[in-house]
PQR file of N, CA, C, O and H, with PARSE charges and radii, in Angstrom:
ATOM      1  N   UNK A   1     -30.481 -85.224  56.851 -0.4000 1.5000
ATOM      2  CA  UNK A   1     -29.168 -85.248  56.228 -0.0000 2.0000
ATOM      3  C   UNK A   1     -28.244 -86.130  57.063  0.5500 1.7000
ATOM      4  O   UNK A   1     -27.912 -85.843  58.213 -0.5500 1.4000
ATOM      5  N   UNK A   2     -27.928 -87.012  56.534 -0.4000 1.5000
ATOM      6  CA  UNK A   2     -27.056 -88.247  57.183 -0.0000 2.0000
ATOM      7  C   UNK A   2     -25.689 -86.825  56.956  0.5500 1.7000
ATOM      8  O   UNK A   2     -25.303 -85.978  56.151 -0.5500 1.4000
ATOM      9  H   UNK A   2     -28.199 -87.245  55.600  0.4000 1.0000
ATOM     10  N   UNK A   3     -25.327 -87.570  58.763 -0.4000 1.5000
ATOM     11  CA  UNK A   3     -23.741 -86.564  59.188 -0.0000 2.0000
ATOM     12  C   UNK A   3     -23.412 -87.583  60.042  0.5500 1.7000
ATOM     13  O   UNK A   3     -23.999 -88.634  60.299 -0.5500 1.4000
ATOM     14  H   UNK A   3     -25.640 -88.258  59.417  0.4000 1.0000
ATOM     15  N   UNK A   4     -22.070 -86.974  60.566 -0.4000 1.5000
ATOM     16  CA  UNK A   4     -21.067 -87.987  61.533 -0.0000 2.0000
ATOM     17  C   UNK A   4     -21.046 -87.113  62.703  0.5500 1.7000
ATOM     18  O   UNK A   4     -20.283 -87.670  63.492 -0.5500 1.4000
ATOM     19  H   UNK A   4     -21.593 -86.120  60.357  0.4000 1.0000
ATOM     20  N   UNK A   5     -21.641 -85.649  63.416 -0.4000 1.5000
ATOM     21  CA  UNK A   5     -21.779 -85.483  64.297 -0.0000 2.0000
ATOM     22  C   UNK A   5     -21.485 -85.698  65.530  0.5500 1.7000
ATOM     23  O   UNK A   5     -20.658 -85.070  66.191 -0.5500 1.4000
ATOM     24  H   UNK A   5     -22.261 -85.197  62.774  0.4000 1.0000
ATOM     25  N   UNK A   6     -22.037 -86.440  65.822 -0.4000 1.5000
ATOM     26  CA  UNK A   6     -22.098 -87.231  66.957 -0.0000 2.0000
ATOM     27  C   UNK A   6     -21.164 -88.032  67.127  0.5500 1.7000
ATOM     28  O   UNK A   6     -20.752 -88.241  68.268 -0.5500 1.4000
ATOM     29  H   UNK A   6     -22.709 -86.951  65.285  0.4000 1.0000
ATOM     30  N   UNK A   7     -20.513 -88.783  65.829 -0.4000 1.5000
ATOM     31  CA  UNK A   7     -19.131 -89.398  66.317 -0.0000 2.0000
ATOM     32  C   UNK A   7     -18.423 -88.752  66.822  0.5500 1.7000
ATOM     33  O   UNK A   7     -18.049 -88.896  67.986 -0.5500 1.4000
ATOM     34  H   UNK A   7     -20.847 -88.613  64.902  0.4000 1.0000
ATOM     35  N   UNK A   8     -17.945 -87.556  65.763 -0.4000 1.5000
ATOM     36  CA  UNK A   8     -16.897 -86.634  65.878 -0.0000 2.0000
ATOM     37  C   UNK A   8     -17.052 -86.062  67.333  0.5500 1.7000
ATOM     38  O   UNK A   8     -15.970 -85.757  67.836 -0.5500 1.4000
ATOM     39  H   UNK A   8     -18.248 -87.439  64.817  0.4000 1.0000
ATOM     40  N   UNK A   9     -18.134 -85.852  68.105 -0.4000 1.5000
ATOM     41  CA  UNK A   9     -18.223 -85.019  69.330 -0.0000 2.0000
ATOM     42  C   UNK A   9     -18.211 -85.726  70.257  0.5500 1.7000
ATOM     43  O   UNK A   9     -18.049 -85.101  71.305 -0.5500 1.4000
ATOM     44  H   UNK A   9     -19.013 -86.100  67.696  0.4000 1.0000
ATOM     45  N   UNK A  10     -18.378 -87.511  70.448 -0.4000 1.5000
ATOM     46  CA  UNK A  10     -17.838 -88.040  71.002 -0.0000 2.0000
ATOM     47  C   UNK A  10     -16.663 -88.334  71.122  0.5500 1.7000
ATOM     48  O   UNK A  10     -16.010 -88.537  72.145 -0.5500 1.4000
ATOM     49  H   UNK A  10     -18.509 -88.019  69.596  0.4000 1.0000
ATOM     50  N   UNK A  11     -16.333 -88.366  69.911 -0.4000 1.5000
ATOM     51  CA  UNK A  11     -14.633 -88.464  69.875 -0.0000 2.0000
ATOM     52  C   UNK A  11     -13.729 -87.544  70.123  0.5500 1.7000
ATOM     53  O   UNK A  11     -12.536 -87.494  69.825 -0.5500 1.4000
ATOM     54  H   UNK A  11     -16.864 -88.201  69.080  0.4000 1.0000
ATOM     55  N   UNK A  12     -14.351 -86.883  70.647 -0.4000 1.5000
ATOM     56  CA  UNK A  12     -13.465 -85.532  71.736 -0.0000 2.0000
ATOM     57  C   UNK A  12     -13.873 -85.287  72.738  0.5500 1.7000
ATOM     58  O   UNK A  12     -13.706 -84.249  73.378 -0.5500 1.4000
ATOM     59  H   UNK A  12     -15.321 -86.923  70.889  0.4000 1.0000
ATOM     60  N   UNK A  13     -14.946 -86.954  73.237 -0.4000 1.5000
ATOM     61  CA  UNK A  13     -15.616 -86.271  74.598 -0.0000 2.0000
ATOM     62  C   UNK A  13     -16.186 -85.481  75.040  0.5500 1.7000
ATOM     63  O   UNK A  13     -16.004 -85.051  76.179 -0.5500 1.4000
ATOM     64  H   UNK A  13     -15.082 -87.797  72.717  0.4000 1.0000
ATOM     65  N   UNK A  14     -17.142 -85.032  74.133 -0.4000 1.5000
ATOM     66  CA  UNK A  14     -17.652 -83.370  74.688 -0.0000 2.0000
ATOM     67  C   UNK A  14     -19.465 -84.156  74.332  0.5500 1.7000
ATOM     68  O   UNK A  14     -20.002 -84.932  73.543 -0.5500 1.4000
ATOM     69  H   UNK A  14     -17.290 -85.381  73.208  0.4000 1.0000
ATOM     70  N   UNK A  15     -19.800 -83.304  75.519 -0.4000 1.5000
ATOM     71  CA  UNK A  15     -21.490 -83.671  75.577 -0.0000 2.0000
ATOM     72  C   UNK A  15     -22.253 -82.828  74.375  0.5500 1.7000
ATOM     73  O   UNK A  15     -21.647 -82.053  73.636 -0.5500 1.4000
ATOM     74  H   UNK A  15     -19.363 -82.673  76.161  0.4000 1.0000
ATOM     75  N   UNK A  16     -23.469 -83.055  74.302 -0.4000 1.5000
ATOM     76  CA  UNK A  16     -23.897 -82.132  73.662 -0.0000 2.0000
ATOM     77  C   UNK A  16     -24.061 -80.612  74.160  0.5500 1.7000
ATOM     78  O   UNK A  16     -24.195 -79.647  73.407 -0.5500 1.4000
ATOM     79  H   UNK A  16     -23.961 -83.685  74.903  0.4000 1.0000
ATOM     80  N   UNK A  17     -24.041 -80.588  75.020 -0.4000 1.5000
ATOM     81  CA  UNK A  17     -24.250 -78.952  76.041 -0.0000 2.0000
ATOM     82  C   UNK A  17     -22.682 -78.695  75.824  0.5500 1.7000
ATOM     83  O   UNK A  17     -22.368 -77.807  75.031 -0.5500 1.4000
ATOM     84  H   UNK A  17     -23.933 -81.371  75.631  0.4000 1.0000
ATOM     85  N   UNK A  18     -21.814 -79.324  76.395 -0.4000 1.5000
ATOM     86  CA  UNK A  18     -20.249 -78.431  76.080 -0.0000 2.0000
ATOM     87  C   UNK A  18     -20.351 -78.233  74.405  0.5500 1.7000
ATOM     88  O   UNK A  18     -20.172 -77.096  73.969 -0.5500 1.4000
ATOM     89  H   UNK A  18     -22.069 -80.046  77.039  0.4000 1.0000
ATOM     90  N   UNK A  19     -20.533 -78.937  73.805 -0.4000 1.5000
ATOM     91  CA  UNK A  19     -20.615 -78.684  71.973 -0.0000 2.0000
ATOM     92  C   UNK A  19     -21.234 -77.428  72.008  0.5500 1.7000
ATOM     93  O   UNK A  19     -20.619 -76.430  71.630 -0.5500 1.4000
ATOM     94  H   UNK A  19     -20.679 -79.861  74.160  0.4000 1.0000
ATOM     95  N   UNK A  20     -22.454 -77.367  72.446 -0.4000 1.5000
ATOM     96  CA  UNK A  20     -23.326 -76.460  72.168 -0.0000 2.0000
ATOM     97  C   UNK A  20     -22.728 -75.066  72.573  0.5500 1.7000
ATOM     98  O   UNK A  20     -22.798 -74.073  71.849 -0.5500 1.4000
ATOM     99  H   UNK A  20     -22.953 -78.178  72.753  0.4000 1.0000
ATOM    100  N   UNK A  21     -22.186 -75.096  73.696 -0.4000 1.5000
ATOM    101  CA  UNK A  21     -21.440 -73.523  73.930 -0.0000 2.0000
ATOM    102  C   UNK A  21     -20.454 -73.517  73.420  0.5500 1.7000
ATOM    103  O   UNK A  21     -20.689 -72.553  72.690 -0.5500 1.4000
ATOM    104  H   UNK A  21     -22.129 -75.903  74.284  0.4000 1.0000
ATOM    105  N   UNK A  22     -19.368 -73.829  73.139 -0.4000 1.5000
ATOM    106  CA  UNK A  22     -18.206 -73.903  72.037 -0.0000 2.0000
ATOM    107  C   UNK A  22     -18.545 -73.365  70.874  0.5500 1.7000
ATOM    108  O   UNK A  22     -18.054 -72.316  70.456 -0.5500 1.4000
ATOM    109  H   UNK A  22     -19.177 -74.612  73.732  0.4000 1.0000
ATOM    110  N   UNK A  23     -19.526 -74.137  70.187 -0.4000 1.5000
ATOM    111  CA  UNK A  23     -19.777 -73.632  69.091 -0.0000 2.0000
ATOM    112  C   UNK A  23     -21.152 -72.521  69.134  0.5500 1.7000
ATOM    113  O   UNK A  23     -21.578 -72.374  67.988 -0.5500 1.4000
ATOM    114  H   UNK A  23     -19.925 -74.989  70.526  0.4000 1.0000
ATOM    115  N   UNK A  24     -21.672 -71.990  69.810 -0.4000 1.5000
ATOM    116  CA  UNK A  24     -22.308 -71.081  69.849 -0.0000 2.0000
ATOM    117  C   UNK A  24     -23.830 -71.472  69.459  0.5500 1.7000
ATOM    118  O   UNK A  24     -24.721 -70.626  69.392 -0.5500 1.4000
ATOM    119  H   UNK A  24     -21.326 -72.110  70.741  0.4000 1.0000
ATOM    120  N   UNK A  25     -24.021 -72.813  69.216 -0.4000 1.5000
ATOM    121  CA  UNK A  25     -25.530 -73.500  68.532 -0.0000 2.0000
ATOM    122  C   UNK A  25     -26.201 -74.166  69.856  0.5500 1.7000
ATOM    123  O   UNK A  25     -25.692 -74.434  70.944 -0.5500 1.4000
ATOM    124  H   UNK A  25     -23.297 -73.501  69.271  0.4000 1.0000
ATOM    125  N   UNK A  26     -27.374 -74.317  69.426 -0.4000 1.5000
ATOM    126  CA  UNK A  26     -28.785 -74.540  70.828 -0.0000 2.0000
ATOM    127  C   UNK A  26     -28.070 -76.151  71.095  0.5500 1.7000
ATOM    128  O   UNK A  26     -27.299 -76.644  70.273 -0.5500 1.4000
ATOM    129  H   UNK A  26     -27.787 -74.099  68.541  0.4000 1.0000
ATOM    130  N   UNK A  27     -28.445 -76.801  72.292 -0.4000 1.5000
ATOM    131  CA  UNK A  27     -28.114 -78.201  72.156 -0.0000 2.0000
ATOM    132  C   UNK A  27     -29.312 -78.238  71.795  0.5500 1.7000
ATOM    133  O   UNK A  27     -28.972 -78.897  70.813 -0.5500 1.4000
ATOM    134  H   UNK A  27     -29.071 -76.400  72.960  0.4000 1.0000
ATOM    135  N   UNK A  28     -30.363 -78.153  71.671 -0.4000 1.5000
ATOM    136  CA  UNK A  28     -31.211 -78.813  70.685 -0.0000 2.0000
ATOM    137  C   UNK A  28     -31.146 -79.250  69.397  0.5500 1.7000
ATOM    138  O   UNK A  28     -31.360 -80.370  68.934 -0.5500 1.4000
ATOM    139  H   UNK A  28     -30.639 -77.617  72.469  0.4000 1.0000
ATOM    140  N   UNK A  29     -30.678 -77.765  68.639 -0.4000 1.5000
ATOM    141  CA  UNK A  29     -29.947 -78.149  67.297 -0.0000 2.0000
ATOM    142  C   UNK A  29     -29.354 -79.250  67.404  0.5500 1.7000
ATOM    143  O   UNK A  29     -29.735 -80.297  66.880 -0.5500 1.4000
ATOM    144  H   UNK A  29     -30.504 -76.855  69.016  0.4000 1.0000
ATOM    145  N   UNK A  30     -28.546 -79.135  67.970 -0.4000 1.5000
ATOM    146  CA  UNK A  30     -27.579 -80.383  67.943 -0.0000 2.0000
ATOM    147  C   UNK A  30     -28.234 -81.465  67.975  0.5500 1.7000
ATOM    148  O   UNK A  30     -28.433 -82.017  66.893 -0.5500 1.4000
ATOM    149  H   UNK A  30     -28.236 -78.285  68.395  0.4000 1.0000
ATOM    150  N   UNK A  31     -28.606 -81.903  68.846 -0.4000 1.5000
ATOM    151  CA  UNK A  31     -29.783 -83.285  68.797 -0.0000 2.0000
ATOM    152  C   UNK A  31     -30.278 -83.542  68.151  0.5500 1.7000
ATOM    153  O   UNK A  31     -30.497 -84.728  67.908 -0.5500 1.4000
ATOM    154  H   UNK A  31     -28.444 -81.454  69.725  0.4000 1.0000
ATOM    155  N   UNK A  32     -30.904 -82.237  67.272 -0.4000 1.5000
ATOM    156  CA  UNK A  32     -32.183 -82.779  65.783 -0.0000 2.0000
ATOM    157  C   UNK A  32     -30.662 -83.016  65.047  0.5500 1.7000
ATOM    158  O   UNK A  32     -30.593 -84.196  64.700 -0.5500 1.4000
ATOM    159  H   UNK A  32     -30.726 -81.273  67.470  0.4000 1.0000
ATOM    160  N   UNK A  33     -29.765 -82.474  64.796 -0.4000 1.5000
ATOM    161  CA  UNK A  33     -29.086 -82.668  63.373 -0.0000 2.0000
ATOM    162  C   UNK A  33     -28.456 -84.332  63.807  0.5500 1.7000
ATOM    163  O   UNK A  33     -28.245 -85.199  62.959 -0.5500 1.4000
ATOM    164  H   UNK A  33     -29.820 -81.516  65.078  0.4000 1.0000
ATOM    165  N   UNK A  34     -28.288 -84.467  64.924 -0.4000 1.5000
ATOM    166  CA  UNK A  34     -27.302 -86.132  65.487 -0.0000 2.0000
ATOM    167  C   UNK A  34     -28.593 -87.197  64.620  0.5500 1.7000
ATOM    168  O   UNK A  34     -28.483 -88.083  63.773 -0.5500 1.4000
ATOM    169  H   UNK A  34     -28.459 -83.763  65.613  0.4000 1.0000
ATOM    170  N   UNK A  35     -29.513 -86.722  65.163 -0.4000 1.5000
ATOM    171  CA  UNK A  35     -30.949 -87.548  65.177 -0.0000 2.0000
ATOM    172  C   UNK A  35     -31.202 -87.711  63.825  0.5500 1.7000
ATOM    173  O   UNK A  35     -31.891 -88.669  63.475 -0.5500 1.4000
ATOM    174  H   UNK A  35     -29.603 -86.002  65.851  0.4000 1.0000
ATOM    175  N   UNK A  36     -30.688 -86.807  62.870 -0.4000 1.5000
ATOM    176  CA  UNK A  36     -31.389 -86.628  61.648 -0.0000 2.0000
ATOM    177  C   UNK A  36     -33.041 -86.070  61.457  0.5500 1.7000
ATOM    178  O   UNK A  36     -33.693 -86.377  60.459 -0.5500 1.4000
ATOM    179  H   UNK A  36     -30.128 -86.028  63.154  0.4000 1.0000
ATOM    180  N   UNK A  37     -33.497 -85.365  62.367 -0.4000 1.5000
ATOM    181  CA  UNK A  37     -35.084 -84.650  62.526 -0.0000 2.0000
ATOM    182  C   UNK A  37     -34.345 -83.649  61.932  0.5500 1.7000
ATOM    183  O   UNK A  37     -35.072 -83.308  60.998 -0.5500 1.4000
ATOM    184  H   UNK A  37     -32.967 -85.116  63.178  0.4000 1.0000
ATOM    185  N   UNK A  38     -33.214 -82.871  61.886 -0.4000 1.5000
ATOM    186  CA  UNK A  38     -33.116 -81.325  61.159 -0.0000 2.0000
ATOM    187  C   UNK A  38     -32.361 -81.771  59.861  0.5500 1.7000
ATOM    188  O   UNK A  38     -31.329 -82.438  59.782 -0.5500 1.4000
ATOM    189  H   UNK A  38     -32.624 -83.148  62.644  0.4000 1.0000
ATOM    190  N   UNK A  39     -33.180 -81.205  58.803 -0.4000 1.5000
ATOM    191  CA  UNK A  39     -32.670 -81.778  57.589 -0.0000 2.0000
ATOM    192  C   UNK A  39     -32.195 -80.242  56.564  0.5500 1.7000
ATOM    193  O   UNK A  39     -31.650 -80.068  55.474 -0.5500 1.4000
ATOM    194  H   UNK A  39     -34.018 -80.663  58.867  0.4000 1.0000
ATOM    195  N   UNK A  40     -32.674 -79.498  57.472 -0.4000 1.5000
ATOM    196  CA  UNK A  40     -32.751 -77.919  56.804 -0.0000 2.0000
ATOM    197  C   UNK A  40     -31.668 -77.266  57.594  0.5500 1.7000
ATOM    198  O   UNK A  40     -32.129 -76.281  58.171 -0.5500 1.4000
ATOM    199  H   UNK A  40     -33.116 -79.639  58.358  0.4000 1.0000
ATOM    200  N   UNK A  41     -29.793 -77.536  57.951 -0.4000 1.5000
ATOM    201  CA  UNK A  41     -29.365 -77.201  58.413 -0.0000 2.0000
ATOM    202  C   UNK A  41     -28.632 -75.593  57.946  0.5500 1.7000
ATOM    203  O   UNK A  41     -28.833 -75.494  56.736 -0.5500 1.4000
ATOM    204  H   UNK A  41     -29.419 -78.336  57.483  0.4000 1.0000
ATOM    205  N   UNK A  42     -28.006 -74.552  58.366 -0.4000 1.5000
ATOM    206  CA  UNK A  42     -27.486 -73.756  57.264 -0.0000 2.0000
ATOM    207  C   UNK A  42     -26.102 -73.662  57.531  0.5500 1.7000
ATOM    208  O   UNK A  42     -25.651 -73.617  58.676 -0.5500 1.4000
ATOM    209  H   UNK A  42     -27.843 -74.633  59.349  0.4000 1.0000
ATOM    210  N   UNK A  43     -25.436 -73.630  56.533 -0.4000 1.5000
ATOM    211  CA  UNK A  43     -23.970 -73.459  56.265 -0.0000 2.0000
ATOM    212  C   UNK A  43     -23.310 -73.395  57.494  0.5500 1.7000
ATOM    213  O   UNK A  43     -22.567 -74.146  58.125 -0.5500 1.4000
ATOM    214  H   UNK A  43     -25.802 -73.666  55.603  0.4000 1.0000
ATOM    215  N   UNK A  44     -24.118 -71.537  57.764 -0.4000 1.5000
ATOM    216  CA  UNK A  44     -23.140 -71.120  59.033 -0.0000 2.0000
ATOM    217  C   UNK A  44     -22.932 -72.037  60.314  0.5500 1.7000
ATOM    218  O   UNK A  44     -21.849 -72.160  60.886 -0.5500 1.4000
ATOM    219  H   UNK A  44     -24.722 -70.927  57.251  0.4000 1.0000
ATOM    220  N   UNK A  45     -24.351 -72.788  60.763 -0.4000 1.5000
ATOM    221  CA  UNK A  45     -24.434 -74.108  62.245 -0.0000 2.0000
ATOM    222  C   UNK A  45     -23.210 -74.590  61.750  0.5500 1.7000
ATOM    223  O   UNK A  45     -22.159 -74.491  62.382 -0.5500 1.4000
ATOM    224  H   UNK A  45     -25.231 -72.688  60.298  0.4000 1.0000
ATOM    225  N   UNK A  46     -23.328 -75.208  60.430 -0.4000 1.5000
ATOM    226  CA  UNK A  46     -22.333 -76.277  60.107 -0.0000 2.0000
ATOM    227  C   UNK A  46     -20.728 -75.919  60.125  0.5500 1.7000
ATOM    228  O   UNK A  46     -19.964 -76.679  60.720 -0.5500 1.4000
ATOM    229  H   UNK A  46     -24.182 -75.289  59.916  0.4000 1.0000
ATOM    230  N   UNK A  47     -20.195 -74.651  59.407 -0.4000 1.5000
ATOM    231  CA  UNK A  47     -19.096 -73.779  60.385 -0.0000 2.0000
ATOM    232  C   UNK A  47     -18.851 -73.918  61.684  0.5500 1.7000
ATOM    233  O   UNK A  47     -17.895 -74.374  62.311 -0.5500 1.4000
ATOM    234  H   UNK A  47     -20.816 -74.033  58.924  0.4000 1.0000
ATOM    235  N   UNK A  48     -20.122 -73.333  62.059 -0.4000 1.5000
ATOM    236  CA  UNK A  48     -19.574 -73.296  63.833 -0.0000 2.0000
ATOM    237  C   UNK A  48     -19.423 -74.458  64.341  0.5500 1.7000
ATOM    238  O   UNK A  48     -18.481 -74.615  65.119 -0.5500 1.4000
ATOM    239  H   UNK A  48     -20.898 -72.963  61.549  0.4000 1.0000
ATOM    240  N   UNK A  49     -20.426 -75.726  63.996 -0.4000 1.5000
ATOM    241  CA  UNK A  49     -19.974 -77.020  64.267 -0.0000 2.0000
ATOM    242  C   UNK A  49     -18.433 -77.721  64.365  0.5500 1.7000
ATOM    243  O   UNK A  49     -17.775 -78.336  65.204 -0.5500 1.4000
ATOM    244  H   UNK A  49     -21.190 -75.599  63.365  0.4000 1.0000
ATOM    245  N   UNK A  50     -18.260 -77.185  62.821 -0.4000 1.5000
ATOM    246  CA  UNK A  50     -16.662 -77.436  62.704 -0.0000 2.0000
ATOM    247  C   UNK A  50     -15.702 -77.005  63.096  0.5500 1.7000
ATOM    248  O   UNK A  50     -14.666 -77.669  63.080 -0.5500 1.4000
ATOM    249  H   UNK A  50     -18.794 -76.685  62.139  0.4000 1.0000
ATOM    250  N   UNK A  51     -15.758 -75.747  63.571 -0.4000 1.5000
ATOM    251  CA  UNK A  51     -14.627 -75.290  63.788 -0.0000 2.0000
ATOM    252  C   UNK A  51     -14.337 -75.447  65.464  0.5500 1.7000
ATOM    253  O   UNK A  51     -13.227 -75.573  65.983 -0.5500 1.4000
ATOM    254  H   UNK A  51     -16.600 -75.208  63.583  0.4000 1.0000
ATOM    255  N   UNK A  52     -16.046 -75.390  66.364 -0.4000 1.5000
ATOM    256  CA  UNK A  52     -16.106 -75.860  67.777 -0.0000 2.0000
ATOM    257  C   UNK A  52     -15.020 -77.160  67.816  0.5500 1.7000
ATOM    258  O   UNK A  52     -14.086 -77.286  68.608 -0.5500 1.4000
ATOM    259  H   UNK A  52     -16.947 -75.287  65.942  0.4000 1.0000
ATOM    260  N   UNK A  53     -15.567 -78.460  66.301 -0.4000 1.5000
ATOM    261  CA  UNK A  53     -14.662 -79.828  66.617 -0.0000 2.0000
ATOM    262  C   UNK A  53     -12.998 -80.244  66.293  0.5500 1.7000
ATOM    263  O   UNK A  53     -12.261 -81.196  66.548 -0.5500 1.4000
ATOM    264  H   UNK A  53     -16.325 -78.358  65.657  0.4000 1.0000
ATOM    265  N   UNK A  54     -12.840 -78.299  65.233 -0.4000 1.5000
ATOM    266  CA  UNK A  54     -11.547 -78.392  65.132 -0.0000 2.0000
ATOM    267  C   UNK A  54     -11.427 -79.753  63.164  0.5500 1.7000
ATOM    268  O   UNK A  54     -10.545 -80.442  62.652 -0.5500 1.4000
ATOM    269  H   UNK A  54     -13.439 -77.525  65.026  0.4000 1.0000
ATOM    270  N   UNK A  55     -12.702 -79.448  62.866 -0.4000 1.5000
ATOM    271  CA  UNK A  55     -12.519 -79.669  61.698 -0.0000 2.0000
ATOM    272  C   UNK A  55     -13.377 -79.060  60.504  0.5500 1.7000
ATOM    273  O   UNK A  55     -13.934 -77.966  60.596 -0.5500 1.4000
ATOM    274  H   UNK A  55     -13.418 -78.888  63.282  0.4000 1.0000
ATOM    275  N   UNK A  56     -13.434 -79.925  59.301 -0.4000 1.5000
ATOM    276  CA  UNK A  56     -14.324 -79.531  58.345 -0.0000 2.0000
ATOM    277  C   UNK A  56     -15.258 -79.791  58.458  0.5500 1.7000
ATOM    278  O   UNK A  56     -15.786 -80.692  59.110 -0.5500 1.4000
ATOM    279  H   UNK A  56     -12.982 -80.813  59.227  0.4000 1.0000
ATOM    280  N   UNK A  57     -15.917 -78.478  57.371 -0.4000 1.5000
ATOM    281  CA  UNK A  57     -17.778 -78.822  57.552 -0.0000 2.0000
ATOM    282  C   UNK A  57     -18.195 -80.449  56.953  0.5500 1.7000
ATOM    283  O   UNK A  57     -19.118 -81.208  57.247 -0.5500 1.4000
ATOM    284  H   UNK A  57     -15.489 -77.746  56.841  0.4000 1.0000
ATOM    285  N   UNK A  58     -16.651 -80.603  55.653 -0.4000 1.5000
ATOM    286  CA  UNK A  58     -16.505 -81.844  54.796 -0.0000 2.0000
ATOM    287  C   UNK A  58     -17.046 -82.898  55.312  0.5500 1.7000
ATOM    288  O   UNK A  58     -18.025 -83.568  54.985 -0.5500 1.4000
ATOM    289  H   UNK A  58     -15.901 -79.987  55.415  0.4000 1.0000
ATOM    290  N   UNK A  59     -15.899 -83.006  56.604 -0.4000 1.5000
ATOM    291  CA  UNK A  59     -15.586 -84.255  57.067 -0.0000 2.0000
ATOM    292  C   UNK A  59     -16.916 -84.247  58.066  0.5500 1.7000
ATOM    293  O   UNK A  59     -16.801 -85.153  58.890 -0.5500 1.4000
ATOM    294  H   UNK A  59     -15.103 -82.461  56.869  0.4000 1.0000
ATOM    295  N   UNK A  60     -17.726 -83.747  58.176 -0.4000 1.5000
ATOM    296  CA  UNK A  60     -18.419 -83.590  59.214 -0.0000 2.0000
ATOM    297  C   UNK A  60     -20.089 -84.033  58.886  0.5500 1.7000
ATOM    298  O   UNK A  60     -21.000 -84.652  59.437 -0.5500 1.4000
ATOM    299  H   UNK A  60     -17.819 -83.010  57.505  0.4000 1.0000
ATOM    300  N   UNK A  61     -19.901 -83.492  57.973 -0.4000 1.5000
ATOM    301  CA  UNK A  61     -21.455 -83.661  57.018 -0.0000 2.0000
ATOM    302  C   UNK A  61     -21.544 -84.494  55.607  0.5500 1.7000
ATOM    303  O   UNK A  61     -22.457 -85.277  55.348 -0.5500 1.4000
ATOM    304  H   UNK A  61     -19.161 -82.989  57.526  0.4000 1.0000
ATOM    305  N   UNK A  62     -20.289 -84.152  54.617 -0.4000 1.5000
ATOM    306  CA  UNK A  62     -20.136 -84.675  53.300 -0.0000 2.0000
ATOM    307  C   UNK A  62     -19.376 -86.148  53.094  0.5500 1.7000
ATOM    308  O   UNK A  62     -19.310 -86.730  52.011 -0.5500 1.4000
ATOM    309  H   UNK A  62     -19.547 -83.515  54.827  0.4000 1.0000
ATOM    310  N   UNK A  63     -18.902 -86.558  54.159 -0.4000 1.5000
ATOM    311  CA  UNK A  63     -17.906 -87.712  54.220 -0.0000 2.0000
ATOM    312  C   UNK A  63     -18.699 -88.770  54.808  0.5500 1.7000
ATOM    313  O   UNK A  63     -19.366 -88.628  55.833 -0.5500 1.4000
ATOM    314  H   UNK A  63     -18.956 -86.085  55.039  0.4000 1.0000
ATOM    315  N   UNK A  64     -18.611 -89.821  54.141 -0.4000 1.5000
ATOM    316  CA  UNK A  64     -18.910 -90.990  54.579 -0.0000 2.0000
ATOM    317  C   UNK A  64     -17.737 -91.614  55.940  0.5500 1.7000
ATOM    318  O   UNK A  64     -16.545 -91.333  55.819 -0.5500 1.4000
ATOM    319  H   UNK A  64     -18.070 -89.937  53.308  0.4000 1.0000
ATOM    320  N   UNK A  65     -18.157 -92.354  57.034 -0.4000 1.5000
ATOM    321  CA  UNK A  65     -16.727 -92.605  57.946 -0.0000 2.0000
ATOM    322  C   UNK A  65     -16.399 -94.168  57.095  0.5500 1.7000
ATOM    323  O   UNK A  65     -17.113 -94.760  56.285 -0.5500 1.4000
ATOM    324  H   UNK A  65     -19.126 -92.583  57.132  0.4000 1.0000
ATOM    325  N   UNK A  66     -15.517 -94.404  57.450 -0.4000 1.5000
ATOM    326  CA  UNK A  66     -15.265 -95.521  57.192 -0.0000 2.0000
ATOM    327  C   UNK A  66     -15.295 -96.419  58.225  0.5500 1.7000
ATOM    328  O   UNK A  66     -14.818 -96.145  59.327 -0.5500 1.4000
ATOM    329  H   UNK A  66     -14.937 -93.923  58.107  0.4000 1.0000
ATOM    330  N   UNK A  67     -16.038 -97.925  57.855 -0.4000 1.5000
ATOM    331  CA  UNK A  67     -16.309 -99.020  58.923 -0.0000 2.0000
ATOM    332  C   UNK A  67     -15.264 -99.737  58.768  0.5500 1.7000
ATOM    333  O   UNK A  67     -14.750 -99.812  57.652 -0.5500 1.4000
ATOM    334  H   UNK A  67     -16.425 -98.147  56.960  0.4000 1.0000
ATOM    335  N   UNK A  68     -14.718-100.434  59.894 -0.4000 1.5000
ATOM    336  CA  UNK A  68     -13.716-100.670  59.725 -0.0000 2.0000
ATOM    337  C   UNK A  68     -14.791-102.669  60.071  0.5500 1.7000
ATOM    338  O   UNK A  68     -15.301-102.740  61.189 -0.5500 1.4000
ATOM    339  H   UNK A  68     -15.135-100.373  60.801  0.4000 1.0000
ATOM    340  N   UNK A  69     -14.925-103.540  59.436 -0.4000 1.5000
ATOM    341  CA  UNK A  69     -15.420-104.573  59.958 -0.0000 2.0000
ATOM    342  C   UNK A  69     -14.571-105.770  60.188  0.5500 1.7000
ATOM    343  O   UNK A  69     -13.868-106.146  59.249 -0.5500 1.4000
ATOM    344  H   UNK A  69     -14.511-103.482  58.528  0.4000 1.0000
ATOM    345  N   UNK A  70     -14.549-106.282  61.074 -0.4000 1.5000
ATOM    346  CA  UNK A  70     -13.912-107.603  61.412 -0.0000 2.0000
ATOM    347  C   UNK A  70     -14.608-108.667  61.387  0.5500 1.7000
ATOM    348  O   UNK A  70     -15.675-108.610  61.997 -0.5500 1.4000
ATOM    349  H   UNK A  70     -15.120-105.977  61.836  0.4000 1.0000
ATOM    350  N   UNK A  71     -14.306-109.775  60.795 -0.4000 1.5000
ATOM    351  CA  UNK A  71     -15.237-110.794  60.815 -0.0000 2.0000
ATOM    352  C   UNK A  71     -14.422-111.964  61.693  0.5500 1.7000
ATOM    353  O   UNK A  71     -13.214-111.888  61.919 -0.5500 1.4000
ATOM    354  H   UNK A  71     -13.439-109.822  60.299  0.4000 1.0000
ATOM    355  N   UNK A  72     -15.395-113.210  62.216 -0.4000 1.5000
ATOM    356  CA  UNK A  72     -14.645-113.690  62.782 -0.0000 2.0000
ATOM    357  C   UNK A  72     -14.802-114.927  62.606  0.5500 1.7000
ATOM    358  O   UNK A  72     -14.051-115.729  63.160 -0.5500 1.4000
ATOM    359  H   UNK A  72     -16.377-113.272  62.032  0.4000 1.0000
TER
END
């Protein structure tokens, strides 16, 4: 399942191990879902995901980001 993960948790600076205790999920999880190897995620990870990053499950999993491209 294509997600933004990993942006979002960089973009608050947090490793995968601080993610992982915040939100109460394995850093492994975390890694398969960044990686795209976990495709069978459930609701609730995806909650705790969000609410650890202080957002939606939406914006997190269902949202495309937007590229911002510059050409030159």
């Amino acid at each position: 399942m294509p997600n933004n993960l990993k942006y979002y948790r960089e973009a608050k600076n947090l490793t995968q191990e601080e993610l992982s205790k915040k939100a109460e999920v394995s850093r492994n999880t975390i890694s398969l879902i960044e990686t795209g190897a976990n495709t069978n995620i459930t609701y609730n990870v995806m909650e705790k995901l969000a609410k650890a990053l202080d957002m939606t499950v939406e914006e997190i999993f269902f949202k495309k980001l937007a590229q911002n491209i510059v050409q030159k």
